[in-house]
N, CA, C and O of each residue as an XYZ file, in Angstrom:
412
protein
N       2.091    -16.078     -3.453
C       2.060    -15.886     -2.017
C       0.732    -15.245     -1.611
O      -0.008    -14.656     -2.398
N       0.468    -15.443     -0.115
C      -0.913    -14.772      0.056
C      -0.349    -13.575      0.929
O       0.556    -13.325      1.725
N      -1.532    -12.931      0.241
C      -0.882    -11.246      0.654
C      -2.398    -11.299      1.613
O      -3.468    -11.854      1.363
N      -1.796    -10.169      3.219
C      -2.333    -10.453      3.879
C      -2.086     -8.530      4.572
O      -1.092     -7.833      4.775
N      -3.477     -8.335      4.719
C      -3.403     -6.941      5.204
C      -3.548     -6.544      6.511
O      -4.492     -6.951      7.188
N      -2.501     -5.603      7.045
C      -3.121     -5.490      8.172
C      -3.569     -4.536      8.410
O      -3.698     -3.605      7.616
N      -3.989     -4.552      9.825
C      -5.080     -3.810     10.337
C      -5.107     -2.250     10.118
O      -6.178     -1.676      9.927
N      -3.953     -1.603     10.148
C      -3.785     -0.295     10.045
C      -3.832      0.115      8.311
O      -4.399      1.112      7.864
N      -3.290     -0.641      7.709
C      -3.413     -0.630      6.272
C      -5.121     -0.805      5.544
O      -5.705     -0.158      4.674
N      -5.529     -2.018      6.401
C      -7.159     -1.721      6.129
C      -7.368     -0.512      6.056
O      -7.346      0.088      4.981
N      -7.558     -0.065      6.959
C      -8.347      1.350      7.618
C      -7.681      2.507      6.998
O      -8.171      3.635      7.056
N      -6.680      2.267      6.465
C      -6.436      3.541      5.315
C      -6.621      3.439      4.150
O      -6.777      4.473      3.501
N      -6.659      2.347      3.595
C      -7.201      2.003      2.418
C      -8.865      2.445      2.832
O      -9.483      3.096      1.989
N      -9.205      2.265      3.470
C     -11.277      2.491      3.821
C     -11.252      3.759      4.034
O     -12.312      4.337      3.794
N     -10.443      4.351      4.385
C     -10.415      6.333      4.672
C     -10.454      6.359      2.844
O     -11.438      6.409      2.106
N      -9.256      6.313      2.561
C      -8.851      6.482      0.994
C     -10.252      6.685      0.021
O     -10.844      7.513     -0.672
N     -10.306      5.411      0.473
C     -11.704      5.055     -0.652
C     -12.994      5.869     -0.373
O     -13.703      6.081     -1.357
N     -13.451      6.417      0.975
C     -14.128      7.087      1.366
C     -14.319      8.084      0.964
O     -15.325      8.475      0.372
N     -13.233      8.735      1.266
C     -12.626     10.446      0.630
C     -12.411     10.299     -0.999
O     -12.580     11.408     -1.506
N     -12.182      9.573     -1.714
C     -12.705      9.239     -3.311
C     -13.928      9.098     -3.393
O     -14.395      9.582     -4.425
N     -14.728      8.572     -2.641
C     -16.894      8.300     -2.843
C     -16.831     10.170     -2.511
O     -17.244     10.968     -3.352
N     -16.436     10.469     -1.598
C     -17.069     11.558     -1.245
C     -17.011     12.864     -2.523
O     -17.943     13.560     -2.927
N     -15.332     12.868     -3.011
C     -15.101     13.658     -3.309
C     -15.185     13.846     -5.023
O     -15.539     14.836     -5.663
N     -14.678     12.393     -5.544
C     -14.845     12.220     -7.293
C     -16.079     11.206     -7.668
O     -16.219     10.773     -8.812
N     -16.956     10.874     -6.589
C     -17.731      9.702     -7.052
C     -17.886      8.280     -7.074
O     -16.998      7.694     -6.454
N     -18.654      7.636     -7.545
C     -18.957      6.308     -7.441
C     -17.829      5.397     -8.364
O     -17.458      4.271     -8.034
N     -17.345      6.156     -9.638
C     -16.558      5.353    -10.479
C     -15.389      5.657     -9.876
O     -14.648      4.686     -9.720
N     -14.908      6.904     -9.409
C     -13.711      7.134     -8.798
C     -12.939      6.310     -8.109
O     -11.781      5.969     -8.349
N     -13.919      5.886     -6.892
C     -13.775      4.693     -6.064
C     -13.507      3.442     -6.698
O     -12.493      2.772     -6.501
N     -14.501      3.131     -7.509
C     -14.401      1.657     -8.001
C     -13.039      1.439     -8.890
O     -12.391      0.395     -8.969
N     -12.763      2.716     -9.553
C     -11.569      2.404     -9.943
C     -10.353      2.171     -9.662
O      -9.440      1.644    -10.299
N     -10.442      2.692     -8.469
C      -9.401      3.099     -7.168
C      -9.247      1.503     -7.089
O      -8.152      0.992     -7.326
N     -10.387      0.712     -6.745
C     -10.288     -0.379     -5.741
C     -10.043     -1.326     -6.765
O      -9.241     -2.188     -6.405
N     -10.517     -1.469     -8.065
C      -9.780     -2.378     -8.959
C      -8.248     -2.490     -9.110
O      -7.471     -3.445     -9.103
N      -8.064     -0.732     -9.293
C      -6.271     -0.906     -9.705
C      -6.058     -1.696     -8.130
O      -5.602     -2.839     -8.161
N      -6.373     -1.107     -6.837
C      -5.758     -2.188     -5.229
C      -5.808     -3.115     -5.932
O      -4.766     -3.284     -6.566
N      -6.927     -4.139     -6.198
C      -7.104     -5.875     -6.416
C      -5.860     -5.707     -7.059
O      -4.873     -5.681     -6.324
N      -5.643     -5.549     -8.665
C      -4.793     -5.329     -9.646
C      -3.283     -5.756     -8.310
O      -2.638     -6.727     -7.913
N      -3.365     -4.672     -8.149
C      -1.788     -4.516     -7.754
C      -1.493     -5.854     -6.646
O      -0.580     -6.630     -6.929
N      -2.251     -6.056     -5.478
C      -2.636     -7.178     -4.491
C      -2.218     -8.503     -5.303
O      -1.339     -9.293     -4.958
N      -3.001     -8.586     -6.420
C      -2.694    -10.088     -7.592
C      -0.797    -10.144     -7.577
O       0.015    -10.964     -7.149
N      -0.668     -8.578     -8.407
C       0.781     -8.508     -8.584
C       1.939     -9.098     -7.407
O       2.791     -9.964     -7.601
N       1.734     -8.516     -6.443
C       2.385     -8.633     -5.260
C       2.274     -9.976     -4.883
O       3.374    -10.504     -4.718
N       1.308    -10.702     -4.692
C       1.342    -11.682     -4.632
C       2.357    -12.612     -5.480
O       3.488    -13.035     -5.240
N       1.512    -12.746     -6.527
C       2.516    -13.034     -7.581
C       4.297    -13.225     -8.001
O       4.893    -14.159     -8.537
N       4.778    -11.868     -7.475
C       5.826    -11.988     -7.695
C       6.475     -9.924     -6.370
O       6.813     -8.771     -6.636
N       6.249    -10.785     -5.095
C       6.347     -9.555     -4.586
C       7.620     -8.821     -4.311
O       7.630     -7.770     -3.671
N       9.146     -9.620     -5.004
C      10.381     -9.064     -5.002
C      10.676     -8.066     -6.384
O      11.661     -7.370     -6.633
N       9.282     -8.312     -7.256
C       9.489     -7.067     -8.280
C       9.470     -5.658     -7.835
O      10.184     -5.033     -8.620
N       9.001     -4.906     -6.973
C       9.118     -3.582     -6.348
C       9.949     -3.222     -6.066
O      10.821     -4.057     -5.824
N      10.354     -1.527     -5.857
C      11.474     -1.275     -5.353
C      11.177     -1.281     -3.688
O      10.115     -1.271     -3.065
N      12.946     -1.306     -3.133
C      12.239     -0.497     -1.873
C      12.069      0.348     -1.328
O      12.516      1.441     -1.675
N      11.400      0.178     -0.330
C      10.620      1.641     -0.346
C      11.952      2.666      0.158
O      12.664      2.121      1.001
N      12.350      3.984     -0.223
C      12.973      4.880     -0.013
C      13.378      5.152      1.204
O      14.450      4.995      1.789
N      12.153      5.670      1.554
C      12.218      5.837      3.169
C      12.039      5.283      4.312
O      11.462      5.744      5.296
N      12.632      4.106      4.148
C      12.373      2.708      5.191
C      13.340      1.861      4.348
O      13.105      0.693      4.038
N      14.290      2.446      4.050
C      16.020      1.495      3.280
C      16.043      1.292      4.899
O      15.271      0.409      5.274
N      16.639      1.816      5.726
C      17.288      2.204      6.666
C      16.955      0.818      7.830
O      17.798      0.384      8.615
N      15.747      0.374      7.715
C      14.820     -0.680      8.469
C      15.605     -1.976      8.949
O      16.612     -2.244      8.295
N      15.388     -2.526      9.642
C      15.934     -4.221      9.385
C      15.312     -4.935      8.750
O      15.773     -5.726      7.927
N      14.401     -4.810      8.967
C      12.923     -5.149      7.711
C      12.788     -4.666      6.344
O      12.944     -3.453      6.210
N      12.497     -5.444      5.151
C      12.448     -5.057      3.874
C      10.953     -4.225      3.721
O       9.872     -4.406      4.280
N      11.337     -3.384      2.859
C      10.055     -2.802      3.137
C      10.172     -2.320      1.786
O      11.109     -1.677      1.315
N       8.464     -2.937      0.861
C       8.578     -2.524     -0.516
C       7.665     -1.752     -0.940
O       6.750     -1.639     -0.124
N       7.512     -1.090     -2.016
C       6.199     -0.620     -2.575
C       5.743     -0.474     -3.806
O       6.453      0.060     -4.658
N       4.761     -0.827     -4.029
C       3.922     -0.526     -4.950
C       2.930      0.644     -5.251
O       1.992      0.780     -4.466
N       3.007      1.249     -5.996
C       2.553      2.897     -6.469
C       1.286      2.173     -7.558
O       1.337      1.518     -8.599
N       0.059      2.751     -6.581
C      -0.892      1.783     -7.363
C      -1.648      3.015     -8.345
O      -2.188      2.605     -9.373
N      -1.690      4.186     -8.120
C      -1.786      5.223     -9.252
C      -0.695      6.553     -8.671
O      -0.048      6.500     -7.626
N      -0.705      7.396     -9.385
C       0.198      8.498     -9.482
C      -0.034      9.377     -7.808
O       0.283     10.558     -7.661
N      -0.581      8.595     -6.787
C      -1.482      9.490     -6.010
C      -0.865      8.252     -4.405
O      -0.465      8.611     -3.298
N      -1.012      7.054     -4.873
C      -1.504      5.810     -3.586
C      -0.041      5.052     -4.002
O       0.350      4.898     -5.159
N       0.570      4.679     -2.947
C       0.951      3.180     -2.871
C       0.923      2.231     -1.867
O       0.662      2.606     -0.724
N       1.201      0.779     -2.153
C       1.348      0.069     -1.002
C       2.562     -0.373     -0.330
O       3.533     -0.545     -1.067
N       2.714     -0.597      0.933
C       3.922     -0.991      1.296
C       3.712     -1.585      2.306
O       3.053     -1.551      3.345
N       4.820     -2.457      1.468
C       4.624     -4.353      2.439
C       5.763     -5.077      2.763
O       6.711     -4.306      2.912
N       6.020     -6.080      2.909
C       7.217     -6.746      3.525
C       6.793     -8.028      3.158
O       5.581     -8.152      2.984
N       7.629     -9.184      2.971
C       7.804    -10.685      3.019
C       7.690    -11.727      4.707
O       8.389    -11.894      5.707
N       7.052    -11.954      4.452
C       7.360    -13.263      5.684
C       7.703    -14.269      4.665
O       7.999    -14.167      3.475
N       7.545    -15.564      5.702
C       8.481    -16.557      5.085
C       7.236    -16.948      4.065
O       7.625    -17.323      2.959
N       5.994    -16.924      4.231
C       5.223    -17.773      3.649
C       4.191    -16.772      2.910
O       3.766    -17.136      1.813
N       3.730    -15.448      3.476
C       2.949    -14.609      2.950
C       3.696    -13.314      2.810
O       4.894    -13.067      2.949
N       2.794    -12.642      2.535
C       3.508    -10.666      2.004
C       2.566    -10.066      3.309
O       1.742    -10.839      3.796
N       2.688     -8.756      3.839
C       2.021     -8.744      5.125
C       2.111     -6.766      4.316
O       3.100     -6.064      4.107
N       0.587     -6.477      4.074
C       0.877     -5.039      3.456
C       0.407     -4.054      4.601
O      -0.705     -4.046      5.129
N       1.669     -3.079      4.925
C       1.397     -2.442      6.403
C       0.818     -0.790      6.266
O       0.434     -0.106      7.215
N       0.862     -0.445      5.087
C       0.232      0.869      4.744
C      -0.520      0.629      3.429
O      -0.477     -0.242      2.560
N      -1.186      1.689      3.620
C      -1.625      2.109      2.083
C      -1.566      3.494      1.960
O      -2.588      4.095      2.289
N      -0.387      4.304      1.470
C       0.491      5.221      1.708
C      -0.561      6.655      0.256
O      -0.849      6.306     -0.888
N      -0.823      7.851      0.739
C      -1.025      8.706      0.272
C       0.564      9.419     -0.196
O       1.311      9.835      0.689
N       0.912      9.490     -1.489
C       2.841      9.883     -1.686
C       2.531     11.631     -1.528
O       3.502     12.347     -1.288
N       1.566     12.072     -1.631
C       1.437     13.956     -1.349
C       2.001     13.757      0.035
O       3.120     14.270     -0.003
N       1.722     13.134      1.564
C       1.440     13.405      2.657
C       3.605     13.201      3.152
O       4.422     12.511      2.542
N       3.807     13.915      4.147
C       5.064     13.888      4.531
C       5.685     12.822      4.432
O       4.846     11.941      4.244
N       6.911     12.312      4.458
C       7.418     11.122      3.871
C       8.090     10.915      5.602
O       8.196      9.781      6.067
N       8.451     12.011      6.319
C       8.709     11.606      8.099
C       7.299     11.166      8.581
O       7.409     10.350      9.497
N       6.124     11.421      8.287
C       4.924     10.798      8.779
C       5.128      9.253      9.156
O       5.191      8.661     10.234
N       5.249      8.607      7.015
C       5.159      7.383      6.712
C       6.691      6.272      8.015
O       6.628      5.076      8.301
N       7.906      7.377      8.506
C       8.697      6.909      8.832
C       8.052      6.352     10.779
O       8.303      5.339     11.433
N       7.329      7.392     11.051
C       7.224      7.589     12.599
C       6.009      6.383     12.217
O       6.619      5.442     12.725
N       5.056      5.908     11.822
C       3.935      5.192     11.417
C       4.275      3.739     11.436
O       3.606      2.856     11.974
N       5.742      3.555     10.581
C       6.440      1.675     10.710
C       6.605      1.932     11.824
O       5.676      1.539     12.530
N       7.489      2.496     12.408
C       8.444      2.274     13.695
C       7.649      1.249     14.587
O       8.120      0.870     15.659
């Protein structure tokens, strides 16, 4: 399937990666953004392997994620034809944040 990002998920993934250049460096980042590709392939691939996401059971919408290191995950949903990834979720930051953010 083609996994397809949106707009708000960009832009936290580009904060993310930012605040990694700034803070651990040049490899920090790059590594960061390989495991994304990495995981992006996965999802694609086969995007009903994830759980769902915890805090968005509750949704009418499926809402899954992928924990792309001990720190980041992504969380996305199915359309009929593509995967549509709507965060790129920091798991330290409040978990009512991530809830008020889908709505």
């Amino acid at each position: 399937m083609n996994v397809i990002w949106m707009p708000f998920a960009k832009n936290e993934l580009r904060k993310t990666l930012k605040y990694v250049y700034k803070n651990f460096g040049r490899k920090a980042k790059s590594d960061l953004l390989l495991d994304v590709k990495e995981a992006n392939n996965i999802i694609g691939i086969n995007p009903k392997m994830c759980k769902i996401e915890p805090s968005l059971a509750d949704y009418d919408k499926v809402y899954r994620c992928y924990v792309v290191n001990n720190i980041n995950k992504i969380i996305y949903r199915m359309a009929d034809d593509h995967v549509e990834v709507v965060d790129f979720w920091d798991c330290r930051r409040n978990p009512n944040t991530l809830i008020a953010q889908i709505k």
